[in-house]
FIKOLKOL-379876 format. One record per residue (C-alpha): x, y, z. Coordinates in nm, 4 decimals, padded with zeros to 6 digits. Layout:
BEGIN
REC       px       py       pz
REC        X        Y        Z
...
//
This chain:
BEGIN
REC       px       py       pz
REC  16.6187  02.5916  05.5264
REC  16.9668  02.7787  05.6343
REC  16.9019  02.6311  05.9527
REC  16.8769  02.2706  05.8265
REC  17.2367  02.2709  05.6113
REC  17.4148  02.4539  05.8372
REC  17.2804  02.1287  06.0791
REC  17.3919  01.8606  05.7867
REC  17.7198  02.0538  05.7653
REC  17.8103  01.9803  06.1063
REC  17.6557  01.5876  06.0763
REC  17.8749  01.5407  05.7676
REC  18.1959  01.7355  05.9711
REC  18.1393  01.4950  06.2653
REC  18.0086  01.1642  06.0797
REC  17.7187  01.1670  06.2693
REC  17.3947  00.9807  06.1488
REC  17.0639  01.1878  06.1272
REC  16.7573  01.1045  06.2359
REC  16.4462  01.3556  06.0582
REC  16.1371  01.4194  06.2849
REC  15.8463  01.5098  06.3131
REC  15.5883  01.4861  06.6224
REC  15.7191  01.1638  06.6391
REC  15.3716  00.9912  06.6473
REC  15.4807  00.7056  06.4192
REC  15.3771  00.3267  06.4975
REC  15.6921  00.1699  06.3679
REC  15.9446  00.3439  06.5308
REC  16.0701  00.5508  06.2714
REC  16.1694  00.8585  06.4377
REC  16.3718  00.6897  06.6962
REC  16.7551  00.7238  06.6590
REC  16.8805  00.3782  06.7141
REC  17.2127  00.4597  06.6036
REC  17.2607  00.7736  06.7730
REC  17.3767  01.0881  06.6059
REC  17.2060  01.4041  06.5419
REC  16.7825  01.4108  06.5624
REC  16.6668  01.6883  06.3660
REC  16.2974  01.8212  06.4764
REC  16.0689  02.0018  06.2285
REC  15.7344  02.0756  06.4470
REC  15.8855  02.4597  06.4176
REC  15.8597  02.4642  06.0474
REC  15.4646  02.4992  06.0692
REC  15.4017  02.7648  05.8540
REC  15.0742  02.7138  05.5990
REC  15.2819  02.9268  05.2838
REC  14.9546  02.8978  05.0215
REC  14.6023  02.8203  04.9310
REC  14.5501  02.8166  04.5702
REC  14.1612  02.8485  04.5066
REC  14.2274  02.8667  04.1384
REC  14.4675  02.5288  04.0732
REC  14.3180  02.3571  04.4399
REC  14.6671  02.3062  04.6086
REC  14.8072  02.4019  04.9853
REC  15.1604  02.4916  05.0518
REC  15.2715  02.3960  05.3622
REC  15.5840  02.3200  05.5786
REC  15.6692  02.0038  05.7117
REC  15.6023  02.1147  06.0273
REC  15.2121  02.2154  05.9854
REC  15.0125  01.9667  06.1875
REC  14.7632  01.7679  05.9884
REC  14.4153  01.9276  06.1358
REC  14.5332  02.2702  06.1175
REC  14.5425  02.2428  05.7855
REC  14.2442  02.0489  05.7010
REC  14.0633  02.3244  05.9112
REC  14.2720  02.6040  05.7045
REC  14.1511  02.4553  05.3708
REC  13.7804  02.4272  05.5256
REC  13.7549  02.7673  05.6234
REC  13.8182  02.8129  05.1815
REC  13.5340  02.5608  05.1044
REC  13.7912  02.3249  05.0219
REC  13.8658  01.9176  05.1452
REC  14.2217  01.7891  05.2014
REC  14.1142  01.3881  05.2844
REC  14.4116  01.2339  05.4514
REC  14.2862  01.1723  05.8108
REC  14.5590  00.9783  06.0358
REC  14.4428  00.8905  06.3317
REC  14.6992  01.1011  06.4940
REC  14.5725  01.3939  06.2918
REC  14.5889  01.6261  06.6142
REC  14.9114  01.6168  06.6694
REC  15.1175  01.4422  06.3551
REC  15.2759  01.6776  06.1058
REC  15.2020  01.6877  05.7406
REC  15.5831  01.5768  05.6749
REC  15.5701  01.3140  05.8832
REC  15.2540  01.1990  05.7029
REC  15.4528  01.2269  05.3748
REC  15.6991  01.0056  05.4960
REC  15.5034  00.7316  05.6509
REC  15.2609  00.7479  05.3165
REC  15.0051  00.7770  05.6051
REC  14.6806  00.6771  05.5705
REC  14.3106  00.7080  05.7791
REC  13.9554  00.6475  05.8359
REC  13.9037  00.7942  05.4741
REC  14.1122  00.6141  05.3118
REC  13.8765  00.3302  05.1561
REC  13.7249  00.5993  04.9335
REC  13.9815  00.9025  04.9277
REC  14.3148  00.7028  04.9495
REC  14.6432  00.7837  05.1688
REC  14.8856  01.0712  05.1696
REC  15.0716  00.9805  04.8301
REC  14.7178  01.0308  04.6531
REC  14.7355  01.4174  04.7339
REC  15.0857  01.4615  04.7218
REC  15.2009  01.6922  04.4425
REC  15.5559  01.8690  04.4883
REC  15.8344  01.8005  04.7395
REC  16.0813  02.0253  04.8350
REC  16.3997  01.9336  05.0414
REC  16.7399  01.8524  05.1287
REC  16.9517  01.5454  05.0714
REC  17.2483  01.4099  05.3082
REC  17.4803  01.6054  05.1430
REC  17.3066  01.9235  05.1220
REC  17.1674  01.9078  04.7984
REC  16.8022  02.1266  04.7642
REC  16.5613  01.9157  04.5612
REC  16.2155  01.9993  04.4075
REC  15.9903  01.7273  04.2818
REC  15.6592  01.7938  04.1209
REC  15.4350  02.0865  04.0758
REC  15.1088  02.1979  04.0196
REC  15.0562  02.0517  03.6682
REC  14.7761  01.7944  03.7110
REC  14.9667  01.5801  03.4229
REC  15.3388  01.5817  03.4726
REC  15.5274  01.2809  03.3133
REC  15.8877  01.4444  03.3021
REC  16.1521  01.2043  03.4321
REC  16.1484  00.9465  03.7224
REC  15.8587  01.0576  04.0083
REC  16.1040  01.0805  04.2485
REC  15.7831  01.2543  04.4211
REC  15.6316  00.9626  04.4752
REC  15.9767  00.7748  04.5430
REC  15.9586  01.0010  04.8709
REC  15.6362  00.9413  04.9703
REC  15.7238  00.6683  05.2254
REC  16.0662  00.6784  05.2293
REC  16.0741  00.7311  05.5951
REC  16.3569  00.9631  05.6170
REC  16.5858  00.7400  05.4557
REC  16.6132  00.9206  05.1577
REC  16.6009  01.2828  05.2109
REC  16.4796  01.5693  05.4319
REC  16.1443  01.6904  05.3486
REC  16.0891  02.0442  05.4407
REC  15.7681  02.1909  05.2280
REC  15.4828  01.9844  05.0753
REC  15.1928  02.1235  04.8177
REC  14.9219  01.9432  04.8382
REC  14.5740  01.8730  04.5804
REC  14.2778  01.9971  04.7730
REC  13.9069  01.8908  04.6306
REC  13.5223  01.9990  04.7091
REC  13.4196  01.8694  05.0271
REC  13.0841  01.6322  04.9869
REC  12.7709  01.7944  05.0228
REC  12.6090  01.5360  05.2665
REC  12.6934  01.2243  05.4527
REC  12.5138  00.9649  05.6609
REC  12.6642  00.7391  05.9230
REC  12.5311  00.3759  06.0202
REC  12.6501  00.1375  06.2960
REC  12.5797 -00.2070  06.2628
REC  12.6444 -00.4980  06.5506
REC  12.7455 -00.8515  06.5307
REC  12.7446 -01.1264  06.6806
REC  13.0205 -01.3142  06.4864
REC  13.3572 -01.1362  06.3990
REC  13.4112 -01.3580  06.0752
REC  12.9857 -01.2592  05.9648
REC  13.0924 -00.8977  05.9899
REC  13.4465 -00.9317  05.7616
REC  13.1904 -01.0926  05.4884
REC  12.9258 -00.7834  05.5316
REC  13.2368 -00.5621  05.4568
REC  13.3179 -00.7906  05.1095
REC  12.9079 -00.7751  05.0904
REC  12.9646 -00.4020  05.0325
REC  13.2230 -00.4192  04.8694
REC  13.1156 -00.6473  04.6156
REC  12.7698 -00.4356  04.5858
REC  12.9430 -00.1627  04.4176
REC  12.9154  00.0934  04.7428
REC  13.2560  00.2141  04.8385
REC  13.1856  00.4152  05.1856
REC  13.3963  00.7027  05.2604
REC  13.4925  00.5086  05.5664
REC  13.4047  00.1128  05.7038
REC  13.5703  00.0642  06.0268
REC  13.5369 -00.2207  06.2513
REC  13.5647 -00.2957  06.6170
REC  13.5826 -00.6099  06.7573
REC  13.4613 -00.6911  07.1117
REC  13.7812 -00.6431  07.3189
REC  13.7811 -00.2867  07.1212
REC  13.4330 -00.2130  07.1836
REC  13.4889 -00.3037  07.5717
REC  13.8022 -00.0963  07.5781
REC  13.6205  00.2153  07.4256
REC  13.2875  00.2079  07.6302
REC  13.5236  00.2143  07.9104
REC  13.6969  00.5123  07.7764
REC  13.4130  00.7031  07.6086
REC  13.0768  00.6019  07.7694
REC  12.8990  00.6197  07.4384
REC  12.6454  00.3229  07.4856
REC  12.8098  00.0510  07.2915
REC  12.6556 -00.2852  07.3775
REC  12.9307 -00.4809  07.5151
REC  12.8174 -00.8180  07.4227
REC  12.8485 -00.8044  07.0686
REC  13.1215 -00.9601  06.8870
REC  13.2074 -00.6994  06.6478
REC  13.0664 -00.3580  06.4826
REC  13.0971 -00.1644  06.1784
REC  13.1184  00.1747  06.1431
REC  13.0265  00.3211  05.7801
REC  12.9884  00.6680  05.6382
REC  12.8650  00.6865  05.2825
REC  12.9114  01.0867  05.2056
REC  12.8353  01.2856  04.8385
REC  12.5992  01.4321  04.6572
REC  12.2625  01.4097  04.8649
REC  12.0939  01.1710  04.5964
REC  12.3730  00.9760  04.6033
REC  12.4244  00.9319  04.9504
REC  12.0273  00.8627  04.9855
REC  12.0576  00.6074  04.7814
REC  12.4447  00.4376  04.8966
REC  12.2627  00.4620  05.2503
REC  11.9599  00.2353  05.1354
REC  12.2566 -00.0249  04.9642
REC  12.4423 -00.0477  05.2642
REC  12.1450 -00.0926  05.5103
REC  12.0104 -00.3554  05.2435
REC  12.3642 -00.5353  05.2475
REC  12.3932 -00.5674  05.6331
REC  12.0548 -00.7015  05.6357
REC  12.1338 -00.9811  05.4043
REC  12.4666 -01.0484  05.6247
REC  12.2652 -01.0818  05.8890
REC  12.3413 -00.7928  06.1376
REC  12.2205 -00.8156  06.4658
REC  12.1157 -00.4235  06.5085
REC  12.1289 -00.1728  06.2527
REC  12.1445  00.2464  06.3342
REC  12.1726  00.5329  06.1442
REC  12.3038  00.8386  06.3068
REC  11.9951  01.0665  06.3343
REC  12.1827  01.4133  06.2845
REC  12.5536  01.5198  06.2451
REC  12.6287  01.5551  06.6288
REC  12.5898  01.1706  06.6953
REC  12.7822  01.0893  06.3413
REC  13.0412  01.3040  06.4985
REC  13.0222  01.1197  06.8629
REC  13.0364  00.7714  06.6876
REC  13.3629  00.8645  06.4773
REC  13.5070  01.0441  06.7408
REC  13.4815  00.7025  06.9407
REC  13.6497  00.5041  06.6585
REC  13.9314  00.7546  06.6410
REC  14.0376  00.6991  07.0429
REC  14.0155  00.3084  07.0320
REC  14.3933  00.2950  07.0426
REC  14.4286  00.5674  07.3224
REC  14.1334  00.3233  07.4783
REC  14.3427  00.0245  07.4491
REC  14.6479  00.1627  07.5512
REC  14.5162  00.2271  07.9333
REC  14.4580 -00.1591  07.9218
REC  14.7653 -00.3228  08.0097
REC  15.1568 -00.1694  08.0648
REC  15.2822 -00.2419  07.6886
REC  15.0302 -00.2697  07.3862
REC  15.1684 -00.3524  07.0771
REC  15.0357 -00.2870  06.7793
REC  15.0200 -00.4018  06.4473
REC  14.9215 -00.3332  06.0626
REC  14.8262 -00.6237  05.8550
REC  14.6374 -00.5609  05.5533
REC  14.4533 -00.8481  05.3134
REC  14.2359 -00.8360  05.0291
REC  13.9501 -00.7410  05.1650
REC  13.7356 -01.0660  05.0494
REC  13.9687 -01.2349  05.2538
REC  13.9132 -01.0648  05.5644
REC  13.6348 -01.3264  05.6924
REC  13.9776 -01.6071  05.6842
REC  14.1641 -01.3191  05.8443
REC  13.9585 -01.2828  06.1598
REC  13.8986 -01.6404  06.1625
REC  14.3062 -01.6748  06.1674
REC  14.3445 -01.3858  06.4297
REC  14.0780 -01.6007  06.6843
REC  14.2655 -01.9117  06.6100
REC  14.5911 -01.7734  06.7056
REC  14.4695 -01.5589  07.0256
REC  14.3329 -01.9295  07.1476
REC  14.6607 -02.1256  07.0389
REC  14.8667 -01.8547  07.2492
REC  14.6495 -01.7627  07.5053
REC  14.7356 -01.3575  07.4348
REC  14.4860 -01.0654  07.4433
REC  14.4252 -00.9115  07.1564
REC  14.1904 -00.5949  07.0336
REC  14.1342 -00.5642  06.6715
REC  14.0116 -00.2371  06.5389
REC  14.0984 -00.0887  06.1473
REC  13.9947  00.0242  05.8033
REC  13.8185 -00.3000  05.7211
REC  13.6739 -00.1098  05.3913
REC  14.0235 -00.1514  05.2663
REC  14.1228 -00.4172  05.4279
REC  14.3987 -00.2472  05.7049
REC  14.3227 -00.3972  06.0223
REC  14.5025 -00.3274  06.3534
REC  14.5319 -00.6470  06.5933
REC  14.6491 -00.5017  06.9062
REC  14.8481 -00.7154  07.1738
REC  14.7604 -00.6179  07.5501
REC  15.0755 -00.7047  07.7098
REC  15.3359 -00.6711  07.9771
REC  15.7011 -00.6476  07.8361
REC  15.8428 -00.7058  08.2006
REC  15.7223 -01.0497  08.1149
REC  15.9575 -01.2266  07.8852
REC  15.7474 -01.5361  07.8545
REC  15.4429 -01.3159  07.7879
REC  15.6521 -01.1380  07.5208
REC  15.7529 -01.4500  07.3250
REC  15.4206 -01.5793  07.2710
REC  15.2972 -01.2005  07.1459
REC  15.5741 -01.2160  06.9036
REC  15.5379 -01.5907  06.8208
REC  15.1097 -01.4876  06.8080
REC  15.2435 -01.2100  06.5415
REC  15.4725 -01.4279  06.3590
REC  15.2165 -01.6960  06.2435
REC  14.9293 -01.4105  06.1832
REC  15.1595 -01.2300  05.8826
REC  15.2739 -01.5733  05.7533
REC  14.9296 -01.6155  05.7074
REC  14.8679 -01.2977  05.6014
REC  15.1641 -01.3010  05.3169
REC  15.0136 -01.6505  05.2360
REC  14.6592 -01.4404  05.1118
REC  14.8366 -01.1797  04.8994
REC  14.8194 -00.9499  05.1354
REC  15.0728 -00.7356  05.2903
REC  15.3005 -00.6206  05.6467
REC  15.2023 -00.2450  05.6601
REC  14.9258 -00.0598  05.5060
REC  14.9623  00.2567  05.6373
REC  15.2123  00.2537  05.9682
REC  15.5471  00.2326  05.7557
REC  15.7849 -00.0289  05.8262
REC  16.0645  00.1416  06.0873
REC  16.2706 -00.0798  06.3696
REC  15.9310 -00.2943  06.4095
REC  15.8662 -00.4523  06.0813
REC  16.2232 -00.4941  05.9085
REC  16.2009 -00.9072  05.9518
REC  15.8427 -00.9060  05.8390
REC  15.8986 -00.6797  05.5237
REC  16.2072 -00.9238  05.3672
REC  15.9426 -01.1830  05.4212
REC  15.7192 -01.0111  05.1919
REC  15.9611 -00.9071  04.9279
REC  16.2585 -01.1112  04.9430
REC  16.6299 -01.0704  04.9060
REC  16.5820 -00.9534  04.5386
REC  16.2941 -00.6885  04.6017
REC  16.4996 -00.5398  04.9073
REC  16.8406 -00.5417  04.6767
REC  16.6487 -00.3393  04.4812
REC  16.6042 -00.1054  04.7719
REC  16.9045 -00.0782  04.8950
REC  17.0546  00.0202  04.5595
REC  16.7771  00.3138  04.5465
REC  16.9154  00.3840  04.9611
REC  17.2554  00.3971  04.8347
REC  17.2067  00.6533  04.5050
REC  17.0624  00.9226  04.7892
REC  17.2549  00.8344  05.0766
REC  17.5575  00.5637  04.9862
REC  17.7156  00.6729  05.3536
REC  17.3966  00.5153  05.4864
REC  17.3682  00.8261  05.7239
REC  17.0173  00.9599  05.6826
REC  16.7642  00.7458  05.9278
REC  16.9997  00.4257  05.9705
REC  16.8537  00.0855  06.0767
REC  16.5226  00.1541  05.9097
REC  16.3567 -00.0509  05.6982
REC  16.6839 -00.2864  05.6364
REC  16.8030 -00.5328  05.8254
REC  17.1756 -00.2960  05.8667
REC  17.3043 -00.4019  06.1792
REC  17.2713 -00.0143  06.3254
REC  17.0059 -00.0871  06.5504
REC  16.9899 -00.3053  06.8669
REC  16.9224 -00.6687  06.8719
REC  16.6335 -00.5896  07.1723
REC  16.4096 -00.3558  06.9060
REC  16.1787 -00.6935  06.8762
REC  16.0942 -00.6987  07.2294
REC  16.1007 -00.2992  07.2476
REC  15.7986 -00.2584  06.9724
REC  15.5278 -00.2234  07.2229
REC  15.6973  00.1466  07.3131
REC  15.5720  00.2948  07.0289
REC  15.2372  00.2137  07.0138
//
């Protein structure tokens, strides 16, 4: 903590702008210092300070990658949920700040649903604490959960306690193949609608499923249009009979194949898969950009149908993979940025699909954080009065405007290029 004010001592001495980060595994470009200054790195405050078996909270730095201390709350007999898809490598503060969510997300929710105290520094030195380990705390504003996405923008955030619950006591994985994209977003509202929320319901489409076969070598049948991956987990009864509702469900919707994952090896392989089909469309082309729509999800069907449309009307390659269960899906431009004409109609492709988006209720980033990438797209969303609100709440923490500049608003401290410059940070 010395270490960090003696640093915002010499930011304020100099005027600098400061730039908080993590592993700087962010999709929006958070951790990127577009206006210069001073980047302060946290990976070296890593240290796991508590596990509380009696109130079922961790301790942690900012610093503490995400797996390490899911494993560290594991070894206990205890579940921390949050699952990034970066969770080897991203740090628990960093999670904190993008609100970051996962493939458990549809049943367990995102980072903000565990978060319970903050502690940390403003801009001007200022130590804060925010929450506690009181299961019911209603005193004052929850400036707690005001930091929970903030980005950096509001304040450093050094230590994070966590709510840890019991892990389930069984689970069961399906896969299920389609032949139609848009018959595979109504199996999803099928579920849905049936009352079975799965601990996770990702899909793939068939770009994705192409990408990853080439990648992993799993056996995924390359001709179908889409699959579903869904985990239903619990109490064995429970899961037993979720199982039977979802198998049920995708035989209404007319799946083309049906599996279940015959012990917890496979599960493992087939999740595994799902978690490297960014890393699988990445080796595709030189610059994949990536992005983080998120609908209703009995609107996904229109959303797929949209996303087909628009590939066509462009001519642009696009993967979609994502958290269908909740609606957060991932269409993934495979691109070249040394093309400028390729370029326009990726952003032009991107453009349309979130007008479309907005126009179903639905919204510009569900779990990736808004950054340099998605400033345009999120005054779309809420307008000149809903970011004057904003920037008022930006200005009581940091009215210099020094902590994370050119995030999130539309400042004039970052470049005019970052449009063209998102596929970097996929």
């Amino acid at each position: 903590m010395e270490g960090l004010q003696a640093a915002l001592a010499v930011s304020r001495e100099e005027g600098l702008p400061v730039t908080p980060r993590g592993a700087a595994t962010g999709l929006s470009g958070g951790s990127i210092p577009v206006a210069g200054g001073m980047v302060l790195g946290l990976t070296r405050m890593n240290r796991i300070l508590e596990i509380d078996e009696e109130n079922l909270t961790a301790t942690a730095e900012a610093g503490v990658i995400t797996i390490d201390l899911f494993n560290a709350v594991a070894a206990r007999g205890l579940f921390y949920p949050p699952d990034p898809g970066s969770q080897n490598v991203s740090t628990l503060g960093g999670n904190v700040a993008e609100n970051a969510g996962g493939l458990r997300g549809l049943k367990y929710g995102v980072t903000r649903n565990y978060v319970m105290a903050l502690n940390g520094l403003l801009y001007d030195g200022t130590e804060f604490r925010t929450g506690g380990k009181c299961v019911k705390d209603v005193a004052g504003y929850s400036l707690r959960d005001l930091l929970v996405g903030s980005e950096g923008t509001l304040g450093l955030i050094t230590e994070v306690t966590v709510r840890l619950i019991n892990p389930p006591q069984d689970k069961r994985t399906l896969l299920a193949y389609f032949r139609d994209i848009r018959t595979a977003g109504e199996a999803v509202s099928r579920i849905i609608a049936a009352r079975i929320i799965p601990a996770t319901l990702e899909i793939m489409d068939r770009t994705t499923i192409n990408c990853v076969e080439d990648y992993a070598g799993i056996g995924l049948p390359r001709q179908m249009a889409a699959l579903l991956l869904i985990e239903v987990d619990g109490h064995p009864a429970v899961v037993a009979e979720e199982a039977a509702g979802v198998r049920k469900v995708l035989e209404e919707a007319r799946a083309d194949e049906i599996h279940q994952a015959g012990n917890a090896d496979e599960a493992a392989r087939l999740t595994a898969a799902r978690r490297t089909a960014l890393s699988a469309v990445a080796r595709v082309s030189p610059t994949t950009i990536l992005e983080d729509a998120t609908v209703p999800r009995n609107r996904l069907a229109e959303t797929f149908a949209e996303i087909e449309r628009l590939k066509e009307k462009f001519q642009v390659r696009v993967a979609t993979f994502g958290h269908a269960g909740d609606g957060n899906l991932h269409p993934t431009a495979l691109t070249d940025e040394r093309n400028p004409g390729e370029i326009e109609k990726v952003h032009a492709f991107f453009d349309e699909l979130y007008e479309k988006v907005l126009s179903l209720c639905g919204t510009v980033s569900g779990e990736h954080g808004i950054g340099i990438a998605k400033k345009d797209y999120l005054l779309r969303q809420l307008g000149e009065g809903g970011m004057g609100v904003m920037r008022r709440i930006k200005n009581a923490f940091d009215p210099e405007n020094r902590l994370n500049p050119g995030k999130i608003f539309n400042d004039g401290s970052s470049p005019s290029t970052v449009r063209i410059q998102r596929g970097k940070h996929a």
